[in-house]
VMD Tcl script that draws the C-alpha trace (Angstrom):
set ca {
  {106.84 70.95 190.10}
  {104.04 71.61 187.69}
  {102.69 75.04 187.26}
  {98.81 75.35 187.33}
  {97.09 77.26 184.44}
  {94.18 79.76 184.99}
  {90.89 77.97 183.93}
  {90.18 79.87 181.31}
  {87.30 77.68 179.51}
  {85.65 77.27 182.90}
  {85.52 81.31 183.12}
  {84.36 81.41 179.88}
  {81.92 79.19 180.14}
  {80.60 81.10 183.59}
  {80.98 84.14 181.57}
  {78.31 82.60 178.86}
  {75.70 81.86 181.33}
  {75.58 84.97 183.12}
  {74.60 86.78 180.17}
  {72.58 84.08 178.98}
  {70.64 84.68 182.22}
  {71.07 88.68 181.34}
  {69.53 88.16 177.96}
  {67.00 85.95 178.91}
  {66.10 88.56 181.77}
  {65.94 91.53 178.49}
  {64.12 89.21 176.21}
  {61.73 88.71 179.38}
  {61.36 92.50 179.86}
  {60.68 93.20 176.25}
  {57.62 90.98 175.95}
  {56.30 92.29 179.26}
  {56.49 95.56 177.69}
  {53.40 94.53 175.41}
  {51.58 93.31 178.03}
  {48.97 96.28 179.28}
  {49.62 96.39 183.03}
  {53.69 96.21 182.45}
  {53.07 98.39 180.11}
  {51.24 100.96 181.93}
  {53.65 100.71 185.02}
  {56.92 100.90 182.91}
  {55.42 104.06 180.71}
  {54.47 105.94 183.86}
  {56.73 104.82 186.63}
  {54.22 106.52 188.71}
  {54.99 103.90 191.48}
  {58.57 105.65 191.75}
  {57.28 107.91 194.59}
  {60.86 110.26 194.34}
  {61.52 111.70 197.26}
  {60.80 108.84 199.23}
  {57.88 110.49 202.09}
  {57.99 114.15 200.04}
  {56.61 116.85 202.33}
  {54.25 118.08 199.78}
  {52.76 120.54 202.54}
  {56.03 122.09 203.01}
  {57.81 122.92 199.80}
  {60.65 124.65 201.84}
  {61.80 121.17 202.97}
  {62.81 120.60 199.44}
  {64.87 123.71 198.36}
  {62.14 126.36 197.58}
  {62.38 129.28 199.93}
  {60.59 129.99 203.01}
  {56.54 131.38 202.10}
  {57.20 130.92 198.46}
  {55.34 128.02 196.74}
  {51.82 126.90 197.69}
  {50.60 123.64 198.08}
  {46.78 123.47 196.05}
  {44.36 120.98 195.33}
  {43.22 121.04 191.71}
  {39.49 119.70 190.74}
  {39.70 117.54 187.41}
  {36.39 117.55 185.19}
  {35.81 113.75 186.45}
  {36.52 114.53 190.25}
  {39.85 113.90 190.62}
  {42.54 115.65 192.89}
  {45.63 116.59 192.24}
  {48.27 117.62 194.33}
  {50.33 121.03 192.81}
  {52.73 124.19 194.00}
  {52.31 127.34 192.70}
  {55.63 129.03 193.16}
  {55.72 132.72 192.86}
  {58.25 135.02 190.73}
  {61.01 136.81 192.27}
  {59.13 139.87 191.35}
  {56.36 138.93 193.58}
  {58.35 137.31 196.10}
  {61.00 140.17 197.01}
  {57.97 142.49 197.67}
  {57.67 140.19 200.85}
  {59.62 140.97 204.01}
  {61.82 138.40 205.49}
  {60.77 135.79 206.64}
  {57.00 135.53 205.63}
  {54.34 133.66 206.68}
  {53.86 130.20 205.47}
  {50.83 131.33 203.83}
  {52.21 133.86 201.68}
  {52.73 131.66 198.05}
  {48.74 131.00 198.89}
  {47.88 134.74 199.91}
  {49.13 136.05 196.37}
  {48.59 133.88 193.79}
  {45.73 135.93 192.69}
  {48.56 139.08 192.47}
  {50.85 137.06 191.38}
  {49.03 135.96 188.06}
  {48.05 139.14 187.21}
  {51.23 140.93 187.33}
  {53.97 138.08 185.87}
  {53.56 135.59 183.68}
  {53.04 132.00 184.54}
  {54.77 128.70 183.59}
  {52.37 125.74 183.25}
  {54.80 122.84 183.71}
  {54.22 119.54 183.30}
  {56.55 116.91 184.33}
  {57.81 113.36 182.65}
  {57.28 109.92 184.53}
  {58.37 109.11 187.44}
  {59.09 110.82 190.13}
  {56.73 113.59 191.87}
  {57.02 117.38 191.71}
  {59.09 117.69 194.85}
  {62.13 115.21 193.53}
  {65.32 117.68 193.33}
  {65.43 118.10 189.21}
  {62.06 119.76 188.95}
  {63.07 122.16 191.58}
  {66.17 123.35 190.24}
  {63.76 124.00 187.03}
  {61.09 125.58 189.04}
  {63.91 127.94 190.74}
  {65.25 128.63 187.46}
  {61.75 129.69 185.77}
  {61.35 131.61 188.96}
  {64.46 133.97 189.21}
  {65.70 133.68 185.55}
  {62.47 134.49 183.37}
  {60.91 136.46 186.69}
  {57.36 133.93 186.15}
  {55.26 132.21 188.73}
  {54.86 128.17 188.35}
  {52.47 125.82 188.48}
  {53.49 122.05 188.79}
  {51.11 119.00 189.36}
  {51.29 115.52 189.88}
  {49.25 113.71 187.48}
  {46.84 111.16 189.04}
  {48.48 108.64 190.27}
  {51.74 110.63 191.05}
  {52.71 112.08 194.27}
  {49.68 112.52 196.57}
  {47.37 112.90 193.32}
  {45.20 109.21 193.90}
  {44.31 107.84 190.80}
  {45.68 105.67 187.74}
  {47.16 107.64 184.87}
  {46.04 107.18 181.87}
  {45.97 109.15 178.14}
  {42.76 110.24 178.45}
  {43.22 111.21 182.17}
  {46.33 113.06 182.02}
  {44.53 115.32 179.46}
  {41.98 116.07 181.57}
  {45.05 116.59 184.12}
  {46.08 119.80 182.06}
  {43.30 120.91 181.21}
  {42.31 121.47 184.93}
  {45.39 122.93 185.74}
  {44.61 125.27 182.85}
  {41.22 126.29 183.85}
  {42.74 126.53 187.71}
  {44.43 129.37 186.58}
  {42.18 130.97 184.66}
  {39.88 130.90 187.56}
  {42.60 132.65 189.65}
  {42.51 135.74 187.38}
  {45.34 134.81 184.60}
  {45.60 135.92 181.34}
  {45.96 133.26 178.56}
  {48.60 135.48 177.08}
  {50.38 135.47 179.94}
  {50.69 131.38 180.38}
  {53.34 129.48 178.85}
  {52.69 125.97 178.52}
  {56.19 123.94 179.11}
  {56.73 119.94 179.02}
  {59.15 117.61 179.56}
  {59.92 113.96 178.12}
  {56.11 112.55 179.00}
  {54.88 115.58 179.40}
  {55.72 117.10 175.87}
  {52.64 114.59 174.99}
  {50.61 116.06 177.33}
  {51.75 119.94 176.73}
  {51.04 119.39 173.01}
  {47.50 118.09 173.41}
  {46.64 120.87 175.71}
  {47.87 123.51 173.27}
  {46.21 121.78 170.26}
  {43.08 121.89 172.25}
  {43.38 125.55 173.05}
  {44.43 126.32 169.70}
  {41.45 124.68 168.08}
  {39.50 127.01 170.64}
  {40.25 129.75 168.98}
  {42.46 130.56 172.63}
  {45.25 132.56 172.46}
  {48.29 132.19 175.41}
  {52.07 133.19 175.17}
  {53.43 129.80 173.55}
  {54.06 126.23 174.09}
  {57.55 124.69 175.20}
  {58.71 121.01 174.25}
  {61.52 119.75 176.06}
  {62.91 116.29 174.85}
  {59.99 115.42 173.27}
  {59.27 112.19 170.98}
  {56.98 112.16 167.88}
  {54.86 109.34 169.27}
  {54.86 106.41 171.28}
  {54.79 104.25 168.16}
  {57.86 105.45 166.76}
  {59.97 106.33 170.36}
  {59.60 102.12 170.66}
  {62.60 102.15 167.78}
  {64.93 104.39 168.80}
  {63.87 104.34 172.65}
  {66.74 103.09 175.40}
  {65.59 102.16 178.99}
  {67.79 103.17 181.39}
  {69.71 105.13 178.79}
  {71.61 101.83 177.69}
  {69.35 99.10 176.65}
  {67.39 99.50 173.23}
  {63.83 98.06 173.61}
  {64.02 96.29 170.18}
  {66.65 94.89 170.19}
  {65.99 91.65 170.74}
  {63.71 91.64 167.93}
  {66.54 93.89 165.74}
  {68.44 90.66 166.15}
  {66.16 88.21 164.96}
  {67.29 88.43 161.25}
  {70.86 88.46 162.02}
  {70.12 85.55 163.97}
  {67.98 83.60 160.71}
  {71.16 82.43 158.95}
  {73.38 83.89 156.97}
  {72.74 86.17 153.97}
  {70.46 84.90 151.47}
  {66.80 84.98 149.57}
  {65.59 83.49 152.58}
  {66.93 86.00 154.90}
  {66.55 89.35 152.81}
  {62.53 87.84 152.79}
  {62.70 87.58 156.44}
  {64.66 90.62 156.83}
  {62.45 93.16 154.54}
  {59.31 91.78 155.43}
  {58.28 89.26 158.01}
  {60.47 91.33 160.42}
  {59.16 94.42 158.90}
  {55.72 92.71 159.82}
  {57.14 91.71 163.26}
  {57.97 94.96 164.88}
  {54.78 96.25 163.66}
  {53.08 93.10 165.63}
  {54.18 94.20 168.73}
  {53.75 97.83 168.20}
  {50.12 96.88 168.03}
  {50.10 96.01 171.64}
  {50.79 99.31 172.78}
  {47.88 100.92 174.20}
  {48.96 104.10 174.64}
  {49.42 106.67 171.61}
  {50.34 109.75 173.31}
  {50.99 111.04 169.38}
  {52.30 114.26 169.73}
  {53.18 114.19 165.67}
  {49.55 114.37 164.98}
  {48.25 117.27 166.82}
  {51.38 119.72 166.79}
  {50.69 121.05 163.46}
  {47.51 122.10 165.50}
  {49.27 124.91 167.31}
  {48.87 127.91 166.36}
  {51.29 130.03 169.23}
  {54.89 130.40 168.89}
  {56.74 126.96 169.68}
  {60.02 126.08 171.00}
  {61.49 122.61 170.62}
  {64.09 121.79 172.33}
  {67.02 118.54 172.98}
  {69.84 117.73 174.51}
  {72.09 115.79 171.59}
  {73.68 113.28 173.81}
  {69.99 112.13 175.11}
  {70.72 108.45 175.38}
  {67.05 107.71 176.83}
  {64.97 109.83 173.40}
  {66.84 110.55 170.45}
  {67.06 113.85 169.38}
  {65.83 113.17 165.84}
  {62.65 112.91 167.31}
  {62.73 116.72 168.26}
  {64.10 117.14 164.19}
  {60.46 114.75 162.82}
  {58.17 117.45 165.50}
  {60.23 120.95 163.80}
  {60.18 119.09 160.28}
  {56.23 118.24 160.68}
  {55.85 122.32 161.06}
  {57.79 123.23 158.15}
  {57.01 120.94 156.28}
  {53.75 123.36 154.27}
  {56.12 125.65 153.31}
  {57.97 123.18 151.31}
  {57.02 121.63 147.67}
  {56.52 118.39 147.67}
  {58.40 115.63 145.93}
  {56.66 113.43 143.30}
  {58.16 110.09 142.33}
  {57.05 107.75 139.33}
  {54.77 104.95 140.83}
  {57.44 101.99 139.78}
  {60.44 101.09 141.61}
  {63.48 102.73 141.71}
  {65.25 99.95 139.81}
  {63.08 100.56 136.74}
  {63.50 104.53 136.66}
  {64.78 105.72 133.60}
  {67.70 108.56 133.45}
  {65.20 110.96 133.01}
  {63.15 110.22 136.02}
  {66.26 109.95 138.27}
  {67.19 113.37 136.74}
  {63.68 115.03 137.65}
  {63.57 113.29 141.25}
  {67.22 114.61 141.93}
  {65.77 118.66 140.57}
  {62.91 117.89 142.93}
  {65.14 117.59 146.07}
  {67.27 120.12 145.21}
  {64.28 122.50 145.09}
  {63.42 121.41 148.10}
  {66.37 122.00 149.95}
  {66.91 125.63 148.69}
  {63.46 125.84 149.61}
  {64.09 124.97 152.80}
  {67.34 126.37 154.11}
  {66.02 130.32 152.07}
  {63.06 129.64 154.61}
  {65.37 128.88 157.55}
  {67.58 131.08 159.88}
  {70.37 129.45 161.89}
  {72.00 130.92 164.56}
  {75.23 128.70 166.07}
  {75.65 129.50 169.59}
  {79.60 128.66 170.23}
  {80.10 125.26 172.92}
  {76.20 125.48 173.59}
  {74.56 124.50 170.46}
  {72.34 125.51 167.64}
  {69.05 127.24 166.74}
  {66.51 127.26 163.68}
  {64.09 129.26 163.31}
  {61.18 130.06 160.76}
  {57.94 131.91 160.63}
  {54.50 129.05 160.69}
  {51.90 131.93 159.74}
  {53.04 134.92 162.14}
  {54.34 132.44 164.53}
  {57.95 131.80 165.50}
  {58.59 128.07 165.31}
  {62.49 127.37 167.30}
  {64.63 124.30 167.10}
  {67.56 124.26 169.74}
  {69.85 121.59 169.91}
  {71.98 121.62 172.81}
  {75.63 119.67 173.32}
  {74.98 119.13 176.23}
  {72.29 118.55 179.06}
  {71.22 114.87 178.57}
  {67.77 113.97 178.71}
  {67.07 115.42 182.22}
  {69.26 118.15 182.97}
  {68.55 119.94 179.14}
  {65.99 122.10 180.70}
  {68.31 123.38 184.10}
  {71.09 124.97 181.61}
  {70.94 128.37 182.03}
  {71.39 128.45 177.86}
  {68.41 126.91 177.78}
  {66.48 129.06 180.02}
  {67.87 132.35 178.25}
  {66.53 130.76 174.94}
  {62.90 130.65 176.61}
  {63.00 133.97 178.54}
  {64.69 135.75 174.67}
  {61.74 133.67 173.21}
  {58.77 134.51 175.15}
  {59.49 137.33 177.92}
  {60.94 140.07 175.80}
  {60.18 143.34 176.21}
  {58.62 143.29 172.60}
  {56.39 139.83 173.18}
  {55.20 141.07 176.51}
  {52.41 142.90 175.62}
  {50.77 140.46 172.87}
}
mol new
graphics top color blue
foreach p $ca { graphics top sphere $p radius 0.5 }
foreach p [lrange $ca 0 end-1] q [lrange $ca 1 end] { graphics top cylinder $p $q radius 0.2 }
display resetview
């Protein structure tokens, strides 16, 4: 009586070709990502409708309460539409009797901006303004820091027609800006928040202010990245998958260590990545323009973001502090020629630095929540938070997060600016 054996090579060998077929299926991905259209569609997601049929019209039939957000139409400087809610504060709101009219968000805006303060939010891709996330943070802007809210879809997302673009979503903001200006808000009284994608677009709309010589209550970066060009290295779609690594591989996969391979590996793969970085057509540079701002700024990250590292948040907070610190000179050979003396010199140099830096710094650790740091940028309080928590999409729903912005910017004593 013979006993059969498992087929273990034939498993194996199934085993091979499914993630053969799984790499070949990432590999495929990966180049699409430099093609323009792909590239477009997988940057945006705007196509992801979230909630499937949203009742835009009816706010209520996605968690706000009865009469309190309006549903608006905002005019873009090249005749665009775009869908938004303006949600009032609980300030404004709890004046109302029980129920109220359906019109009521829509009745009081014009109240509503001038007495409370009013979050400009703009979302990240995907998704609309009515998908369940965006509310909680809506309803937590709302009651927590007692402001009114202003969402939109970009163009393109939601019930806003159009195809988003760099260019477009800037005019985006900027005619949600002017929207409320036109309803009777203050500048001071408008905090300009962003999330993930719409860090990018947060930051261009407060360098453009700023340059204007406009003054409002602050800007708000919520897992941000420096730039497009650098979020390709360190980026992970779905949370899991890193989108170079199929190129990371290629020098492991050259042959083993060698002249040959340290070439490959220092420079033609240097050369490689930057290749295919030059097929992105989107910038969306957030590194260049933030040292444009001239309000108070808070940046903020979740440290277990698996979709945007939160290093990125640490190059935007470095990028502001970084005029306050000497700078470090280096002799124009290569290291491996330095003499003791140089080394000595470069090693002061850093040193400097870094008492430089931490006598200009003030950290506050915020037991199982996270950290802050905090300097002065020419009158202006610049705030890094790091969070323990809160991923990439739930960072801005913890009420630790939410006291950090209301301590920040809706004090008694930064009220009245």
């Amino acid at each position: 009586m013979s006993i059969m054996q498992p087929d273990k090579g034939g498993l194996f060998a199934r085993l091979r070709k499914v993630f053969a077929v799984l790499g070949f299926l990432y590999v495929g991905v990966v180049i699409l990502l430099a093609v323009p259209w792909f590239q477009s569609h997988i940057l945006y997601m705007n196509a992801l409708k979230l909630p499937w049929n949203a009742h835009f019209d009816a706010p209520e039939r996605h968690g706000l309460a009865p009469g309190r957000a309006a549903n608006i139409k905002i005019q873009t400087a090249d005749n665009h539409t775009l869908g938004a809610w303006f949600i009032i504060s609980d300030t404004i709101y709890h004046n109302l009797s029980f129920p109220p009219p359906p019109s009521a968000a829509q009745l009081h805006i014009s109240e509503a901006v001038v007495q409370r303060p009013t979050v400009l939010f703009f979302h990240g891709n995907a998704a609309t303004r009515a998908v369940s996330l965006r509310v909680y943070l809506y309803s937590g802007f709302t009651s927590r820091l007692d402001v009114n809210v202003l969402a939109i879809d970009y163009r393109g997302f939601g019930d806003s027609p159009g195809t988003p673009t760099e260019d477009g979503l800037s005019l985006d903001a900027k005619a949600a800006w002017d929207w409320l200006i036109t309803q009777g808000a203050s500048p001071q009284d408008v905090l300009i928040v962003g999330h993930s994608l719409g860090t990018a677009v947060a930051s261009n709309l407060s360098a453009s202010l700023s340059e204007d010589g406009i003054k409002f209550r602050g800007t708000v970066l919520m897992s941000p990245f420096s730039s497009l060009y650098t979020l390709i290295d360190t980026y992970n779609i779905f949370g899991v998958f890193p989108v170079m690594l199929p190129i990371n591989m290629i020098p492991r996969a050259a042959g083993k260590p060698g002249k040959h391979y340290q070439m490959l590996k220092y420079s033609d793969f240097r050369r490689l990545k930057d290749i295919y970085k030059s097929f992105l057509v989107h910038k969306f540079d957030t590194l260049s323009v933030i040292a444009k701002l001239k309000v108070p700024v808070l940046i903020l990250h979740a440290e277990n973001d698996w979709d945007i590292s939160h290093t990125h948040s640490d190059t935007l907070f470095d990028a502001l502090l970084e005029p306050y610190l000497p700078p470090v000179y280096s002799p124009p050979e290569s290291q491996e020629s330095w003499s003791t003396q140089q080394w000595s010199e470069y090693h002061a140099q850093l040193v400097t630095r870094r008492g430089m830096r931490e006598s200009l710094l003030t950290r506050t650790v915020i037991p199982n929540f996270g950290s802050m740091d905090q300097f002065d940028n020419f009158g202006e309080r610049i705030t890094l938070l790091k969070t323990s928590i809160g991923s990439h999409n739930w960072v801005g729903v913890l009420e630790g997060v939410q006291e950090v912005i209301r301590v920040t910017f809706f004090t008694p004593e930064n009220l009245d600016l």
